[in-house]
C-alpha positions as CSV (number, residue, x, y, z in Angstrom):
1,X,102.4,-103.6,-148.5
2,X,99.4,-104.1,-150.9
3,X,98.7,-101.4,-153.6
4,X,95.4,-99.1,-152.6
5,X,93.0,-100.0,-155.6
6,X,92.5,-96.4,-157.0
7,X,88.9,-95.4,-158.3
8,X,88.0,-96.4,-162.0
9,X,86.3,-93.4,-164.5
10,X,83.5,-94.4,-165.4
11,X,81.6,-91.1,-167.5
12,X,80.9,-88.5,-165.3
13,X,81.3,-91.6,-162.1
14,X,84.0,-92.5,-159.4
15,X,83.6,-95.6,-158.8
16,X,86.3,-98.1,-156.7
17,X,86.5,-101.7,-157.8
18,X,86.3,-104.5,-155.7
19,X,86.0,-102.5,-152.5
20,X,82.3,-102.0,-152.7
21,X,82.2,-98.4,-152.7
22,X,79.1,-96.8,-154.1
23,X,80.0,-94.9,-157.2
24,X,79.3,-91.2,-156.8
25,X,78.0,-88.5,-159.5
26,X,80.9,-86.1,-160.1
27,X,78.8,-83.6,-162.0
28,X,76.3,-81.6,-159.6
29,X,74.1,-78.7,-159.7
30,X,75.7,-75.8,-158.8
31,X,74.7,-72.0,-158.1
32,X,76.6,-71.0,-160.6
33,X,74.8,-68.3,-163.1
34,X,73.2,-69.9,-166.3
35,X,73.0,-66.2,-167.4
36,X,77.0,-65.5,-166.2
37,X,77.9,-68.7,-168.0
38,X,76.0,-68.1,-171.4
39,X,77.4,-64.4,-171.5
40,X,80.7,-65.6,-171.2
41,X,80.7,-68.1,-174.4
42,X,83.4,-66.3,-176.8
43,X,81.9,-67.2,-180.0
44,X,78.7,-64.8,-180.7
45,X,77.0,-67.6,-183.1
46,X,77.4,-70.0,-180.5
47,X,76.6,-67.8,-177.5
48,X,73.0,-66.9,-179.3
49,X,72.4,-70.5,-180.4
50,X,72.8,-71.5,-176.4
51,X,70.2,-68.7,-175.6
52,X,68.3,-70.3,-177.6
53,X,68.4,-73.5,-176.5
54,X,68.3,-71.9,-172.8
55,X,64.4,-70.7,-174.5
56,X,63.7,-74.1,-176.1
57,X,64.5,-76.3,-173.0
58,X,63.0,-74.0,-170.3
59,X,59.8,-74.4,-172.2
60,X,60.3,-78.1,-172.2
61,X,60.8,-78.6,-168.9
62,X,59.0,-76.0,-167.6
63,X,61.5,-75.1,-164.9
64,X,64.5,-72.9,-164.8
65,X,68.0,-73.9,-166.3
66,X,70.3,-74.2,-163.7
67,X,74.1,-75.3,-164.0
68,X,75.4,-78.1,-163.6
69,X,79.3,-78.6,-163.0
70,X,80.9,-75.9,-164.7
71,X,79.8,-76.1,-168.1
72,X,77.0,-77.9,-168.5
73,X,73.2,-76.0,-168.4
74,X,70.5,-78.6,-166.9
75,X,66.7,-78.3,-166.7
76,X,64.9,-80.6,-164.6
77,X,65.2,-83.5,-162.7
78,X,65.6,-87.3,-163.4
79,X,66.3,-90.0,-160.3
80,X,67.5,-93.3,-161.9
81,X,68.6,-96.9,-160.5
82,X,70.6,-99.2,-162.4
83,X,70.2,-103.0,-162.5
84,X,73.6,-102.8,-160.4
85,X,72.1,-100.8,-157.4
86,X,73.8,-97.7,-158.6
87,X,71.6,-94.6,-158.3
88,X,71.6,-90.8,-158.8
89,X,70.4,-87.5,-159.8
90,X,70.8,-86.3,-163.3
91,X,68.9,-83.4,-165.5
92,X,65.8,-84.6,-167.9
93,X,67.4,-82.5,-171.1
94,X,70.7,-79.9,-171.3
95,X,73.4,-78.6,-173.4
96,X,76.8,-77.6,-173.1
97,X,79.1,-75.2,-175.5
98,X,82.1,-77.2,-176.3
99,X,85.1,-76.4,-178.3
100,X,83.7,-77.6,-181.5
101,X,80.0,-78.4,-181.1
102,X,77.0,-77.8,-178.7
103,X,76.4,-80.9,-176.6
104,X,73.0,-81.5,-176.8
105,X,71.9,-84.0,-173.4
106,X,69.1,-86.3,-173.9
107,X,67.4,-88.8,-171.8
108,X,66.1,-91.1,-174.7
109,X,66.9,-93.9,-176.3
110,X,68.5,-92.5,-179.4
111,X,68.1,-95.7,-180.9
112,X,64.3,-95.3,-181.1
113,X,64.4,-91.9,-182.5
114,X,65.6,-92.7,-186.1
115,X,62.9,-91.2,-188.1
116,X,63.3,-88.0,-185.8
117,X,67.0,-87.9,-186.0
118,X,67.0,-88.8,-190.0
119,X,65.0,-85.4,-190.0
120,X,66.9,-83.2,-187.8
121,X,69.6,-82.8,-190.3
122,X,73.6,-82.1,-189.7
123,X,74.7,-84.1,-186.4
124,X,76.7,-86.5,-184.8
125,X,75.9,-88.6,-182.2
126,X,77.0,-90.2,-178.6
127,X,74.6,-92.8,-176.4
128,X,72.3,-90.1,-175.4
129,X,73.6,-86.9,-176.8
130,X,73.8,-84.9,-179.8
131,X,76.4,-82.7,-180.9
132,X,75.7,-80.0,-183.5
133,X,78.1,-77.2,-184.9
134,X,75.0,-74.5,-184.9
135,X,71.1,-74.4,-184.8
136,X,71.2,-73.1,-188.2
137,X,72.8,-76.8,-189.3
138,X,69.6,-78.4,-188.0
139,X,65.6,-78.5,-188.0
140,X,64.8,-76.7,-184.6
141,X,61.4,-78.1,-184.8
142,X,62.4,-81.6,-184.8
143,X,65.1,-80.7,-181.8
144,X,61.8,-79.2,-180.1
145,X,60.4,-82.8,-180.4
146,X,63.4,-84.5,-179.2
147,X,63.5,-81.9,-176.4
148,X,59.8,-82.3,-175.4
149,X,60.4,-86.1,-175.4
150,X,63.6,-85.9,-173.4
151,X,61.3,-83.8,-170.6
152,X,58.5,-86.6,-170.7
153,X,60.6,-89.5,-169.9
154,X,59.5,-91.6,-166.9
155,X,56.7,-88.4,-166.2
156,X,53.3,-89.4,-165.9
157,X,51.6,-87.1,-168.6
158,X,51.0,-87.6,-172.0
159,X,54.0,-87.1,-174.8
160,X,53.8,-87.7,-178.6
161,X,55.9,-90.0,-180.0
162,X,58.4,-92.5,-178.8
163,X,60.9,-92.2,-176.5
């Protein structure tokens, strides 16, 4: 009997190989409360700094944080296609508390936000994310700019600055 090929992680994806499956998004809005979820973060310093990245973002976006799996805050909406075919559904800008550091979600090309991120001050950094220990670590304006870039991409309006 042949072996059943078992799906291959691939970020927040399922996908199967070589069965031509289309890989699915695990990580989907919810109606989960942003306000339940924030109110539940342990840490006081990090709880406040999410509320105010809850203010930062909503004015970004200009639409209402919602959750996104169980731990992740989302505003907005951004539909992307891959080269491959592959397709889905994922927030313009978010954030979620983790262990050590905020997760700070971006849809920019980090890579063409040097000067920006020279500026911001203490960080680390993934493909499209930032992770800070605390607000207080960082420039909020320039995280203002990276969050009002984030909002912009692939929107037809008028944003300063690359993306």
């Amino acid at each position: 009997m042949a072996a059943t090929e078992l799906p291959r992680r691939e970020g927040n994806f399922e996908t199967a190989s070589n069965n031509g499956a289309v890989a699915e998004l695990k990580t989907r809005p919810t109606e989960a409360s942003v306000d339940g979820f924030v109110d539940a973060i342990p840490n006081r310093a990090r709880r406040e700094d999410c509320r105010d990245l809850l203010g930062m973002m909503q004015a970004a976006a200009s639409e209402a944080p919602r959750m996104w799996g169980s731990s992740i805050v989302g505003f907005g909406r951004y539909d992307y296609r891959y080269a491959s075919g592959r397709s889905g559904t994922w927030f313009r800008v978010g954030f979620s508390p983790r262990k050590t550091a905020i997760s700070l979600y971006l849809m920019l090309d980090l890579d063409a936000q040097e000067d920006r991120l020279a500026a911001l001050g203490k960080h680390q950094r993934g493909k499209s994310c930032l992770y800070v220990r605390r607000l207080a670590d960082i420039d909020t304006d320039v995280l203002r700019e990276l969050i009002e870039a984030s909002c912009c991409v692939g929107v037809e309006k008028s944003c300063g600055g690359p993306h």
